[in-house]
MMTF fields as JSON, N, C-alpha, C and O atoms, coordinates in Angstrom:
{
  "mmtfVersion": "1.0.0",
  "mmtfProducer": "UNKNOWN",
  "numBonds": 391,
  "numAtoms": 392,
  "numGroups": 98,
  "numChains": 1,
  "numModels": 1,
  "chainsPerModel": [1],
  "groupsPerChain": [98],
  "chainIdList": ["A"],
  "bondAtomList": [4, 2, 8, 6, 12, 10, 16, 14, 20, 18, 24, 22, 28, 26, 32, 30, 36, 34, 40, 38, 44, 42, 48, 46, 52, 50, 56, 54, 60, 58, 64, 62, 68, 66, 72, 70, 76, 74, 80, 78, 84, 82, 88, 86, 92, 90, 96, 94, 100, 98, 104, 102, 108, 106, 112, 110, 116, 114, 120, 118, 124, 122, 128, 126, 132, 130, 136, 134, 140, 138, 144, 142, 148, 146, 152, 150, 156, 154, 160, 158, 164, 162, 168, 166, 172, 170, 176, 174, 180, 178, 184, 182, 188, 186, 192, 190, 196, 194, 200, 198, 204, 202, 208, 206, 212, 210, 216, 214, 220, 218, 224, 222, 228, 226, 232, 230, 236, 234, 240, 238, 244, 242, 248, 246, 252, 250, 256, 254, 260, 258, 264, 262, 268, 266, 272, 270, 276, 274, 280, 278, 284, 282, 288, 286, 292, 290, 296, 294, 300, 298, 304, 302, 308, 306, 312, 310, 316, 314, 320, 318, 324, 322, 328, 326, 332, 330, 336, 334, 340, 338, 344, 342, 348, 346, 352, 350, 356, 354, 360, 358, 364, 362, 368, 366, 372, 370, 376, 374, 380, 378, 384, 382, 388, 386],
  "bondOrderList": [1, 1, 1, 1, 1, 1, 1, 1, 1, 1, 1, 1, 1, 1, 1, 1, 1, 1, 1, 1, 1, 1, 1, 1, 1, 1, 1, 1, 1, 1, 1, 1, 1, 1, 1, 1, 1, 1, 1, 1, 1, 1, 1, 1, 1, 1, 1, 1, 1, 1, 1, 1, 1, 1, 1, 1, 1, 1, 1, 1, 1, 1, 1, 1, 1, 1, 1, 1, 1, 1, 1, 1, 1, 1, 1, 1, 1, 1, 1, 1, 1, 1, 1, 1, 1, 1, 1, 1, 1, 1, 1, 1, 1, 1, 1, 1, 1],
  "groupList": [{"groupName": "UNK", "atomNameList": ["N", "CA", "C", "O"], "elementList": ["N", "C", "C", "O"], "formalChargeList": [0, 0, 0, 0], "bondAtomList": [1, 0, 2, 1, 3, 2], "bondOrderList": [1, 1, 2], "singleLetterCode": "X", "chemCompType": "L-PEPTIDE LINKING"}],
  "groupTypeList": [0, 0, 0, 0, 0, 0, 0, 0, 0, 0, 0, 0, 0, 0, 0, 0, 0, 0, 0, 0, 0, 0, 0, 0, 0, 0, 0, 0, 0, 0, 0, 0, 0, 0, 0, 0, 0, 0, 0, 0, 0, 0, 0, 0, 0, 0, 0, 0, 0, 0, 0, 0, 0, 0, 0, 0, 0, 0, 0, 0, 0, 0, 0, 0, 0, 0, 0, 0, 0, 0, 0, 0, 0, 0, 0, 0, 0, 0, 0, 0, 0, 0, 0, 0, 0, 0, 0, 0, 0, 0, 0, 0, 0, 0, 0, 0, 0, 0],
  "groupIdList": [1, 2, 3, 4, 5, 6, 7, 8, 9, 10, 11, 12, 13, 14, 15, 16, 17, 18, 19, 20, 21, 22, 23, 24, 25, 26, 27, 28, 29, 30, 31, 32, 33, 34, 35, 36, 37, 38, 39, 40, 41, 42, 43, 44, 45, 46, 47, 48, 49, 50, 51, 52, 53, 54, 55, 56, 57, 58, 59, 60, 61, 62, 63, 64, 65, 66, 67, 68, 69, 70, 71, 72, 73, 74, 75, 76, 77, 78, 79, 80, 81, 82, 83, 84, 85, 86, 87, 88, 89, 90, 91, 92, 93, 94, 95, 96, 97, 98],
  "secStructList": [7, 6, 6, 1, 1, 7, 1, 1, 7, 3, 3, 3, 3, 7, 1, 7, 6, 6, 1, 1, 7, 1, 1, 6, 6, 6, 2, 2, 2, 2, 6, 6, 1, 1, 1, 3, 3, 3, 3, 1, 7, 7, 1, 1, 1, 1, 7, 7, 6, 6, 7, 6, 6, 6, 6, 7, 1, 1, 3, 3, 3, 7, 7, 1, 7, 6, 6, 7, 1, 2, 2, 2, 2, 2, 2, 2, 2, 2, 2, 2, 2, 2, 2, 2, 2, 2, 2, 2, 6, 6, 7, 7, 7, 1, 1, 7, 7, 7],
  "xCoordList": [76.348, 76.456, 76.291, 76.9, 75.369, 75.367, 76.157, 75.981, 77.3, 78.762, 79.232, 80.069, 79.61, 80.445, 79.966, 80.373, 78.71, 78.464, 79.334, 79.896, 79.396, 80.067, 79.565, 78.573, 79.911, 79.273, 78.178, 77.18, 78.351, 77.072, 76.528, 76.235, 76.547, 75.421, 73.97, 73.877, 73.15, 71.831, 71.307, 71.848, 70.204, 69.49, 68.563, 68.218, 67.982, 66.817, 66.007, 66.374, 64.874, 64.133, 62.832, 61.788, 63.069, 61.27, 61.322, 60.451, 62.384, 61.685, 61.12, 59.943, 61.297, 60.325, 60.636, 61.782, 59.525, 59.942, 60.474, 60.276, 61.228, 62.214, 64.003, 64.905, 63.819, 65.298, 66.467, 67.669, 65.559, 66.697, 66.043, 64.895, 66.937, 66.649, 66.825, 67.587, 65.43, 65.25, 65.302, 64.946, 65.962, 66.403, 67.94, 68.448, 68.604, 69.923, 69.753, 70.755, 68.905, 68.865, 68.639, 68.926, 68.014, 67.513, 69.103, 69.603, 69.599, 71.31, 71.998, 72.421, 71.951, 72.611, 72.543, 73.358, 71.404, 71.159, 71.549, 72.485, 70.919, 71.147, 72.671, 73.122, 73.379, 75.154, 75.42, 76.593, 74.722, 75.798, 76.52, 77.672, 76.188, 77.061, 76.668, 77.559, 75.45, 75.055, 74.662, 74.558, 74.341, 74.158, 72.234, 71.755, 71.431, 70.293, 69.876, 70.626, 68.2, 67.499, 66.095, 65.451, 65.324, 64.223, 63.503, 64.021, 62.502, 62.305, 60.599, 59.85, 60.079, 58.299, 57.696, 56.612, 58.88, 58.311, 58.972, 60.171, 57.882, 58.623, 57.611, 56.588, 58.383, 57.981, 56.493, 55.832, 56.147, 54.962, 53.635, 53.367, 53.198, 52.351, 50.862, 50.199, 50.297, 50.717, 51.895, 51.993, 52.705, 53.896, 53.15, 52.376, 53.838, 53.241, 53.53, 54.576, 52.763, 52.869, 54.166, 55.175, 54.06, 55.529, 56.893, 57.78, 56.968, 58.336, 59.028, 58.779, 60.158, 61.366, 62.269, 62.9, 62.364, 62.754, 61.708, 62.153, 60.938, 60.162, 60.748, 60.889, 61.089, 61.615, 62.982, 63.433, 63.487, 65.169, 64.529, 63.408, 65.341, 65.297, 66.065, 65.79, 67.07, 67.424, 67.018, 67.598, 65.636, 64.914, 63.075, 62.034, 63.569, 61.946, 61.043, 61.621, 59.577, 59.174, 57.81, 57.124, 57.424, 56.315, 55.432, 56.099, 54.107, 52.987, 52.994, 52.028, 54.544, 54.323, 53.11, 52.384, 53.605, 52.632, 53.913, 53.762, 54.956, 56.471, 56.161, 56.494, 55.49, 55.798, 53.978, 53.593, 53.242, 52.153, 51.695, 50.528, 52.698, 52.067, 51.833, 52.488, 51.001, 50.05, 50.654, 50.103, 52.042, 52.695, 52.99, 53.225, 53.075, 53.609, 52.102, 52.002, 51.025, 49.907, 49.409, 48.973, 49.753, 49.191, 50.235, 50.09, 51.24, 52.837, 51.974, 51.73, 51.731, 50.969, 50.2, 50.59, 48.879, 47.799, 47.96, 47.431, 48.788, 49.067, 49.53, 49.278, 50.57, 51.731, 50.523, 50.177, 50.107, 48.934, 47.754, 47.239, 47.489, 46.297, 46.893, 46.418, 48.206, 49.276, 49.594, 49.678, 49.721, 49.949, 48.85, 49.206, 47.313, 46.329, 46.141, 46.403, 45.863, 46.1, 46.727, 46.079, 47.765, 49.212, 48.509, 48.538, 48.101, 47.631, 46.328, 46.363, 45.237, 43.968, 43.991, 43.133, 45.552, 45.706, 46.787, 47.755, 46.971, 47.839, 49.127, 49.937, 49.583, 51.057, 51.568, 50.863, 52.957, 53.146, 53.197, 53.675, 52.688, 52.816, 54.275, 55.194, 54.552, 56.061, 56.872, 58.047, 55.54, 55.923, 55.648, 55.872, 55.343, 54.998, 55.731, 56.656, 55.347, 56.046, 55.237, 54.09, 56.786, 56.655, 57.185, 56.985],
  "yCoordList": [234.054, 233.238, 231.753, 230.961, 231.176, 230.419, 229.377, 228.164, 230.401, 229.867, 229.937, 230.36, 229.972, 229.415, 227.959, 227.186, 228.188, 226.203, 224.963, 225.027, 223.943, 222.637, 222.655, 223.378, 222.093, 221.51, 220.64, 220.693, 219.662, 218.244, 218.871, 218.144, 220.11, 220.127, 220.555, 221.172, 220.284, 220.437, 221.353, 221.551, 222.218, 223.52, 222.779, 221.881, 222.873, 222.753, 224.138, 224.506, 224.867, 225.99, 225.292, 225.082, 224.921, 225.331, 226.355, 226.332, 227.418, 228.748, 229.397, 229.125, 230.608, 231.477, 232.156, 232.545, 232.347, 232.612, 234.079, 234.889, 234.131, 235.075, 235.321, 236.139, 234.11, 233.639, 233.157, 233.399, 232.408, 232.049, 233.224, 233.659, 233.591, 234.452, 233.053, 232.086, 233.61, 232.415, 232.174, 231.057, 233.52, 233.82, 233.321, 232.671, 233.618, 232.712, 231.648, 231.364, 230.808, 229.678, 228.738, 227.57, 229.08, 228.659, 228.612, 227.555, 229.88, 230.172, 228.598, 227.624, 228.717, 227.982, 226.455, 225.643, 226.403, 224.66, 224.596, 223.842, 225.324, 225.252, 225.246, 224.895, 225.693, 225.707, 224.792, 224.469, 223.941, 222.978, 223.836, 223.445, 224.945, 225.825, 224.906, 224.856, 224.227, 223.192, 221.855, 221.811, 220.356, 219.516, 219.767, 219.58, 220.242, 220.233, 220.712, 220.823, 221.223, 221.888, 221.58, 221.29, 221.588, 221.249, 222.664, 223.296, 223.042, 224.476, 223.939, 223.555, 224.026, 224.469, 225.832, 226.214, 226.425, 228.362, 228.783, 228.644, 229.556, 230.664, 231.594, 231.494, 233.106, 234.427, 234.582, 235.016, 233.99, 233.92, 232.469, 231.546, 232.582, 230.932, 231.102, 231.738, 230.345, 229.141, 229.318, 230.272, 228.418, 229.111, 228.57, 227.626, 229.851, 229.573, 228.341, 227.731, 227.985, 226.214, 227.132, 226.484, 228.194, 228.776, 228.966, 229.376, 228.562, 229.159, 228.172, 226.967, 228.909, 228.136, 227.182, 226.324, 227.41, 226.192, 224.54, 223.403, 224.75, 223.496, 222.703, 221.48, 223.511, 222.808, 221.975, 221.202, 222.495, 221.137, 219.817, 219.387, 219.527, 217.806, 217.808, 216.993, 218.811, 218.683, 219.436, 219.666, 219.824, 220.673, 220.099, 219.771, 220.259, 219.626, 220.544, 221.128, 220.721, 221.392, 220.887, 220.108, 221.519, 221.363, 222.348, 223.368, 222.7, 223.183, 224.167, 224.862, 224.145, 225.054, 224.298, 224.874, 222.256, 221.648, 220.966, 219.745, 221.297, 220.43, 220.02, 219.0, 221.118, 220.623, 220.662, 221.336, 219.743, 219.694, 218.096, 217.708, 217.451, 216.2, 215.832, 216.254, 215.079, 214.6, 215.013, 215.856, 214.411, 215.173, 216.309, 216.816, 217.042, 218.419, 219.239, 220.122, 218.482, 219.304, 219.831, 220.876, 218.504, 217.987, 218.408, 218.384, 218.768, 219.462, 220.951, 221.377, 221.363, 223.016, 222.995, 223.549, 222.584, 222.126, 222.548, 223.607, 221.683, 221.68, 222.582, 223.143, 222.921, 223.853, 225.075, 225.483, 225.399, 226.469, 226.398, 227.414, 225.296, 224.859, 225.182, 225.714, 224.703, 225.224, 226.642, 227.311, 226.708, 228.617, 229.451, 230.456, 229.262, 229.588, 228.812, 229.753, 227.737, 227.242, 228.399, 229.059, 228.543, 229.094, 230.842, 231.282, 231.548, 232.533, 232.957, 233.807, 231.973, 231.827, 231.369, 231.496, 230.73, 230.48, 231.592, 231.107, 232.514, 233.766, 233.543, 234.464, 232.135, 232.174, 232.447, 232.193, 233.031, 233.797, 232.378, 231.277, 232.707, 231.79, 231.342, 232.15, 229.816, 229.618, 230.675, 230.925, 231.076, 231.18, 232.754, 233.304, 233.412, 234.845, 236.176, 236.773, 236.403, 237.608, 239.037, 239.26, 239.88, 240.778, 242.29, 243.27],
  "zCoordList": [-57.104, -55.912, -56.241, -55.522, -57.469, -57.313, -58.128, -58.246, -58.781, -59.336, -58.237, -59.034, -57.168, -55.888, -55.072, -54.204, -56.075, -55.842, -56.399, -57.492, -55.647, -56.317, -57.617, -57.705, -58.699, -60.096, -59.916, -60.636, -58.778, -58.877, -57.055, -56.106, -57.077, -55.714, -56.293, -57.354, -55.728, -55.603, -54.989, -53.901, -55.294, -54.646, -54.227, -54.994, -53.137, -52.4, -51.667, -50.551, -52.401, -52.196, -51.504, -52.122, -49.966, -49.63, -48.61, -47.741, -48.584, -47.816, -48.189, -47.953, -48.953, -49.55, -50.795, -51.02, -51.752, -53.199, -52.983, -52.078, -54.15, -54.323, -53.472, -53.653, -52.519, -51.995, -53.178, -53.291, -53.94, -55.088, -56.22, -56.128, -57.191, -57.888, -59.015, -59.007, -60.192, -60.755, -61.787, -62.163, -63.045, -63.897, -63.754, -64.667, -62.678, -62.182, -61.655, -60.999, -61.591, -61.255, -62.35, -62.087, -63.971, -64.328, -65.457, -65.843, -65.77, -66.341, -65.577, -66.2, -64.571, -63.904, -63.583, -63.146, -63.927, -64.278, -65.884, -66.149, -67.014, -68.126, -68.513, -69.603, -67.437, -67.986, -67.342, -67.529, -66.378, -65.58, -64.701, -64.513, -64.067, -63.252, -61.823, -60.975, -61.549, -60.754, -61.336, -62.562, -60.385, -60.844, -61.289, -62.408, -59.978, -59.997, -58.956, -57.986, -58.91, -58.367, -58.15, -59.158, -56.704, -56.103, -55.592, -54.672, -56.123, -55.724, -55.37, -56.268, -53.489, -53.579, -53.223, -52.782, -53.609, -53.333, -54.115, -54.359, -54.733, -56.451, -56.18, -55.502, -57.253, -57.039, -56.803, -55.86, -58.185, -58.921, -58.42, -59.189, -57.439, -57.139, -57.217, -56.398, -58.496, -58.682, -59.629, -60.4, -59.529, -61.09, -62.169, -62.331, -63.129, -64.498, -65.186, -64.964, -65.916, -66.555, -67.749, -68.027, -68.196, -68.78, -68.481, -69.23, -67.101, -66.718, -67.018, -67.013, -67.352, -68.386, -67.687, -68.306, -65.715, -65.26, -65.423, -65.27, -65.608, -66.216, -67.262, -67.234, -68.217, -69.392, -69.482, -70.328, -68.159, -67.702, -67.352, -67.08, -67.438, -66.739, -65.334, -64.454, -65.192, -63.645, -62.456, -61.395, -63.009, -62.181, -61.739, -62.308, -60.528, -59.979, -59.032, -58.116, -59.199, -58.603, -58.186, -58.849, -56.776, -56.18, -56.107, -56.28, -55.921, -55.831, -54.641, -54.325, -53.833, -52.47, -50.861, -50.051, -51.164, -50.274, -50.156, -50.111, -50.1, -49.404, -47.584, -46.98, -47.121, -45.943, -45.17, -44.215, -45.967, -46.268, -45.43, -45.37, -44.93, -44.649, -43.634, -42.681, -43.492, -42.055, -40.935, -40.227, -40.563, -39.481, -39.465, -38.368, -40.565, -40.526, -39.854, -39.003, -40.678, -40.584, -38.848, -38.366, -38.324, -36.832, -35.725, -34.503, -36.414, -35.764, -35.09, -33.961, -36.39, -36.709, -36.083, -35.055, -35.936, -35.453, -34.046, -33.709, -32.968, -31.783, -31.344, -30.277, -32.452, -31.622, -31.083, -29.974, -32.534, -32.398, -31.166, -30.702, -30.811, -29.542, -28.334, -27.331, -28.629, -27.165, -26.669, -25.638, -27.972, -27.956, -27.529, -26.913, -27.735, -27.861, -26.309, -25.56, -25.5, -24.052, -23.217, -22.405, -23.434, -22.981, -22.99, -21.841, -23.689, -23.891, -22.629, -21.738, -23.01, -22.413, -20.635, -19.762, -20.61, -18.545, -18.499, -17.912, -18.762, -18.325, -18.816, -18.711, -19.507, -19.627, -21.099, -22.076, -21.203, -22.275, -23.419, -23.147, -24.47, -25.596, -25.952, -25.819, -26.491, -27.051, -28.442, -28.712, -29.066, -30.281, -30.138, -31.216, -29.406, -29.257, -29.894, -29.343, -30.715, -31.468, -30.478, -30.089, -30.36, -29.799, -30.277, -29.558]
}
């Protein structure tokens, strides 16, 4: 799949590890089958200081704190107070799994 990519497109992974398969991701930067790759969720977290996508230069990775920042935090925060409000005066929550 990820030879049906452009040559100079870029992977961007912050959903969840094991979406990109990473033995083909790693083929695939090493051939130039892509330009480059941003991955903050892998199989294995914390990732190993061994894994062999480390060793490219067109590959960058984060700690799995991509969507870690002040606003994101305080986004979460609320939504959750609302949901938990919304619950506690009789009304059905936004985010309510059923």
């Amino acid at each position: 799949e990820l030879s049906l990519m452009k040559d100079d497109a870029i992977l961007i992974n912050v959903s969840r590890g094991g979406i990109v398969n990473e033995d083909d991701l790693y083929d695939a930067l090493k051939n130039n089958v892509i330009f480059a790759a941003a991955c903050d969720v892998f199989v294995e977290e914390p990732l190993n200081k061994d894994c062999p996508l480390l060793e490219l230069d067109n590959f960058v990775a984060s700690p799995h704190v991509g969507g870690s920042s002040n606003e994101s935090l305080i986004r979460m925060g609320m939504g959750a107070f609302a949901n938990v409000d919304a619950a506690l005066n009789g009304k059905s929550p936004k985010n309510l799994i059923s």
